[in-house]
C-alpha positions in Angstrom: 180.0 223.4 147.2 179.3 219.8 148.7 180.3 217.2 146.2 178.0 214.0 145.1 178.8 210.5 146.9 179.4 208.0 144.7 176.9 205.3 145.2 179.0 201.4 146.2 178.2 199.2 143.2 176.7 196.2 144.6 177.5 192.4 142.6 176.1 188.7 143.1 172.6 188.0 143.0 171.0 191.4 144.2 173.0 193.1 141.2 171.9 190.9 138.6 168.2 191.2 139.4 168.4 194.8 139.3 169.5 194.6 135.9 167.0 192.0 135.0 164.2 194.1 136.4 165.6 197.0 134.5 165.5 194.7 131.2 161.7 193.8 131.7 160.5 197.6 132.7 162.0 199.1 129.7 160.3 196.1 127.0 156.9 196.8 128.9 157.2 200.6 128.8 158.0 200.6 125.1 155.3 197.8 124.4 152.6 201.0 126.5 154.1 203.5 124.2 153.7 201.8 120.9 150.2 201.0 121.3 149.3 204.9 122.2 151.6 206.4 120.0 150.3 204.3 117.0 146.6 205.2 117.8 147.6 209.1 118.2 149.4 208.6 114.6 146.2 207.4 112.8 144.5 210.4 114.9 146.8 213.3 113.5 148.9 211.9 110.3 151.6 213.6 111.7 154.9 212.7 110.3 156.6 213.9 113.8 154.5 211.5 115.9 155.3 208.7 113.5 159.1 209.4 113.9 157.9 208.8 117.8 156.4 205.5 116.8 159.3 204.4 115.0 161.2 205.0 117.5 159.3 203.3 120.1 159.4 200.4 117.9 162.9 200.5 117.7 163.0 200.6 121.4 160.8 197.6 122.0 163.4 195.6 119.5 166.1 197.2 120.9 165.1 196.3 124.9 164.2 192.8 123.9 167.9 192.3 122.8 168.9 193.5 125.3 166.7 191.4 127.9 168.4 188.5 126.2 172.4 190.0 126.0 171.6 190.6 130.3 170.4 187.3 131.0 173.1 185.7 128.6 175.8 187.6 130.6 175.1 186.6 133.8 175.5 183.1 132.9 178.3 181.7 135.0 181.7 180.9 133.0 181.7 177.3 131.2 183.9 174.9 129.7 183.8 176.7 126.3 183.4 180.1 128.0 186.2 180.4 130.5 186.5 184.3 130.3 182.2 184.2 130.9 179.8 185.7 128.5 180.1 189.2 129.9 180.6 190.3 126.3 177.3 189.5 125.1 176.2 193.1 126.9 178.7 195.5 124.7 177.4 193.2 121.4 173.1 194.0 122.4 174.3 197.7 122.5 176.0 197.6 119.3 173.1 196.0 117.9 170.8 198.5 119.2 172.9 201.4 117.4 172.2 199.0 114.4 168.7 199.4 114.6 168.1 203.1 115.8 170.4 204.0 113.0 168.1 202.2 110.4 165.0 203.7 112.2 166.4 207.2 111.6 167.2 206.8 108.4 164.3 205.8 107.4 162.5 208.7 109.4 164.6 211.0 107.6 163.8 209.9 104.0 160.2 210.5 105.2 160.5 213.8 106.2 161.9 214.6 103.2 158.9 213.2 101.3 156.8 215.3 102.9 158.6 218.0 102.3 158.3 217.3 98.7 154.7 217.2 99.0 153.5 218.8 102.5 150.6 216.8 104.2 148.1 219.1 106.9 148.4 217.4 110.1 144.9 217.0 112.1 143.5 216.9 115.4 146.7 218.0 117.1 145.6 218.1 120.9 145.2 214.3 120.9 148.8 213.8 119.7 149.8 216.7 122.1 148.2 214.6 125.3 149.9 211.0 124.1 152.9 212.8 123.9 152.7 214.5 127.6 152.0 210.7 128.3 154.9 209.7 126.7 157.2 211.9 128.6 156.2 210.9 131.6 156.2 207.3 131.7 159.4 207.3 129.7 161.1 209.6 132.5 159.9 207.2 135.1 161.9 204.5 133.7 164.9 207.0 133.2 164.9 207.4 136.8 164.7 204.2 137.5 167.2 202.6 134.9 169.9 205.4 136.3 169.2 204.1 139.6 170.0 200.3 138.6 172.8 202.2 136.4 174.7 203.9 139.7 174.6 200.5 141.8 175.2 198.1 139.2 177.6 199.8 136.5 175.7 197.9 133.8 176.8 198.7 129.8 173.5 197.5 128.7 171.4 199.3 130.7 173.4 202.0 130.7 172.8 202.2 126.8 168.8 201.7 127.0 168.7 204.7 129.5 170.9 207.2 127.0 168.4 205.9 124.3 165.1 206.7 126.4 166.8 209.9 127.5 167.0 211.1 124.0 163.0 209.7 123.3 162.0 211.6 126.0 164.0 214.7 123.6 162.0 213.2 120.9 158.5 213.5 122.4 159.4 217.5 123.1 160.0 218.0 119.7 157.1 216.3 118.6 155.1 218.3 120.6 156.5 221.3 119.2 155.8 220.3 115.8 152.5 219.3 116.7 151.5 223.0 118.2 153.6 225.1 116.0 151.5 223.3 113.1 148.3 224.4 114.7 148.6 227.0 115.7 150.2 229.0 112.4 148.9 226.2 110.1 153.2 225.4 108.1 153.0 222.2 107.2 156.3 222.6 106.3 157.1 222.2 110.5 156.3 219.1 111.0 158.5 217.0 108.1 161.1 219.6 109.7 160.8 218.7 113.1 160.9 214.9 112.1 164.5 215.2 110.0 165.6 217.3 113.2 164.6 214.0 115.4 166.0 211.6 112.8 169.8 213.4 112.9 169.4 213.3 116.8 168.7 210.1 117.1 171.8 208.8 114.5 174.2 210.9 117.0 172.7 209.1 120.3 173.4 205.8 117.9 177.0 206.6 117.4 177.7 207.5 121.8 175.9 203.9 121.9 178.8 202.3 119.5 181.3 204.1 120.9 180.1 202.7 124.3 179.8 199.3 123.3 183.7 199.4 121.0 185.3 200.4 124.2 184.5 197.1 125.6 184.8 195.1 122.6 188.2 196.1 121.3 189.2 195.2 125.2 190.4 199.0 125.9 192.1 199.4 129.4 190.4 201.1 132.0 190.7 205.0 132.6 194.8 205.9 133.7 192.8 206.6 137.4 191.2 203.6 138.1 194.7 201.6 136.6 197.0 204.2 139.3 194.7 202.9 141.7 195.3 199.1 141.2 198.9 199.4 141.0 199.1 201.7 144.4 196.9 198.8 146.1 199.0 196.6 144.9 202.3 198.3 146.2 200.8 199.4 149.4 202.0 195.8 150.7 205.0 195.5 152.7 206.1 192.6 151.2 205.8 194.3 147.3 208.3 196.5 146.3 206.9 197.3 142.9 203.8 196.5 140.5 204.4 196.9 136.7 202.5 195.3 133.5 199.3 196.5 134.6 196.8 194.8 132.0 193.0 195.6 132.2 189.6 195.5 130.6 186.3 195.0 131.1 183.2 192.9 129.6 180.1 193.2 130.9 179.8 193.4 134.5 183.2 191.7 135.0 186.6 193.4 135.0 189.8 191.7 134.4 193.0 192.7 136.1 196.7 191.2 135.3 199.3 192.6 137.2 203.1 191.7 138.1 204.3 192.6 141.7 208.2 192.5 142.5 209.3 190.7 145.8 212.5 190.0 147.7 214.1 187.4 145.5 215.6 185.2 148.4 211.5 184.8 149.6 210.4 181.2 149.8 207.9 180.2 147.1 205.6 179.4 149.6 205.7 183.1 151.2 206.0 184.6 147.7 202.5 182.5 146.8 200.9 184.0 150.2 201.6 187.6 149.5 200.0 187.1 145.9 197.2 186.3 148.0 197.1 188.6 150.1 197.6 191.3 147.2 194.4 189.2 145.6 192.7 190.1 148.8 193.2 193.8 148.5 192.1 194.5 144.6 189.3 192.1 145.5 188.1 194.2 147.9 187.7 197.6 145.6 186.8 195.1 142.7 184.6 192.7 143.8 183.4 191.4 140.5 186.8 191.0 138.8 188.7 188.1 137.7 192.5 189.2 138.9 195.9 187.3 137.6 199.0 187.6 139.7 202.6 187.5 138.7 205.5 186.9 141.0 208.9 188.9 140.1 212.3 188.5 141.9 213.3 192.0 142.9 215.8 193.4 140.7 215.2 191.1 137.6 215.4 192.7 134.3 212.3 191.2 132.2 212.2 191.0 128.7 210.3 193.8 127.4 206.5 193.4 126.1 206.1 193.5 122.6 203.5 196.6 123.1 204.1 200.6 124.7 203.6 200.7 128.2 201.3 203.2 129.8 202.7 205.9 132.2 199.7 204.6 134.8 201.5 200.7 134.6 205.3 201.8 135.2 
């Protein structure tokens, strides 16, 4: 069975207006959504539909944010932001888990209202069609957002795409509440069908802070991609070893810090080229990283870091 190619991620300008156009499709596909959604709601009453809504609303706050966090990210590193504000993407997707959280909740403590006291839901087919609409558009900008996702490796977009996956989840379920409710007349389905909606959507929430934490807390990157960096850096002639491998990532950027050993009777000068050359070489399968270099005598016994080492950094 012939396995996928992985798509080059691409960096510099044509990377971040990718991510900017990604930014402006989703706020003008959830600002579409809201206006039909909301007219379908007064339409049917429909407790499901308005979990939609919500949702959608939610969506619009949450792809406004993040509009802001992409632009604020590519910003160029400044005086008082050395590192660059790569961070600010991990922080819009913890804020969006914020507010779809809140959004659910609230969804949920309606549905159990109208459990309490069950309210018919009418004209269904017009709530049916919006939501056939919904679907569509919605999986439009999936597609597209995965696209930008595969060649830019963006966080932010990355989150907005898992949150329109799950809406697109949403409108399926509303559109079984909708015709289960017409055609065997429960009005006990619909308040159901919204809860069901509400506890889906506080489980995409939590993937999204998990997502964003990773980043945040400055976790290293996977044991594979840190074996790779140290075997580029040891595949030099001149380096006989690479050891405390440090990594993480913010944003868009990644940031490597590695020590290579070298022959210790090597001129400073020749030591400095081959931590170029080294530079060079992770450069090259991480273009948009900012990369620290050690220089180690051969043979010299450090004194050890005050943290565990990984078995991927020995």
């Amino acid at each position: 069975m012939a396995t996928r190619k992985a798509v080059p991620l691409i960096h510099g300008p044509n990377a971040d207006r990718l991510r900017r156009r990604a930014t402006y499709a989703s706020v003008a596909v959830a600002a579409l959504l809201i206006a039909v959604k909301f007219a379908a709601w007064l339409e049917t009453n429909s407790v499901a539909l308005l979990s939609s809504v919500i949702d959608s609303l939610l969506d619009a706050a949450a792809s406004l944010v993040n509009l802001i966090a992409v632009r604020q990210a590519m910003m160029p590193p400044d005086r008082e932001h050395r590192f660059g504000h790569g961070k600010a993407e991990p922080l819009a997707v913890l804020g969006q888990s914020a507010f779809i959280t809140g959004s659910a909740l609230w969804l949920m403590a309606e549905a159990v209202r109208r459990l309490i006291a069950p309210v018919p839901v009418a004209n269904p087919p017009i709530g049916i069609v919006v939501m056939v609409f919904s679907i569509i558009v919605t999986l439009v900008l999936v597609l597209y957002q995965h696209h930008v996702v595969r060649r830019t490796g963006s966080i932010a977009v990355s989150a907005d795409e898992l949150h329109y996956r799950s809406d697109i989840v949403l409108n399926l379920g509303v559109i079984a509440a909708l015709g289960l409710s017409a055609l065997f007349g429960l009005r006990i389905l619909d308040p159901l069908f919204g809860a069901a909606i509400g506890i889906w959507i506080i489980w995409s929430a939590i993937g999204l802070a998990r997502l964003s934490l990773t980043q945040l807390m400055d976790q290293e990157l996977s044991d594979d991609e840190r074996e790779k960096i140290r075997e580029i850096a040891q595949s030099h002639p001149d380096v006989s070893a690479a050891h405390d491998l440090r990594t993480r990532v913010a944003g868009p950027t990644a940031f490597i810090q590695i020590h290579i050993e070298m022959a210790g009777e090597m001129s400073l000068i020749r030591a400095h080229q081959i931590s170029d050359e080294v530079e060079a070489m992770l450069r090259a399968a991480y273009p948009n990283a900012e990369i620290i270099i050690h220089q180690d005598p051969e043979g010299i016994e450090e004194p050890r870091s005050n943290f565990p080492r990984r078995v991927a950094a020995r």
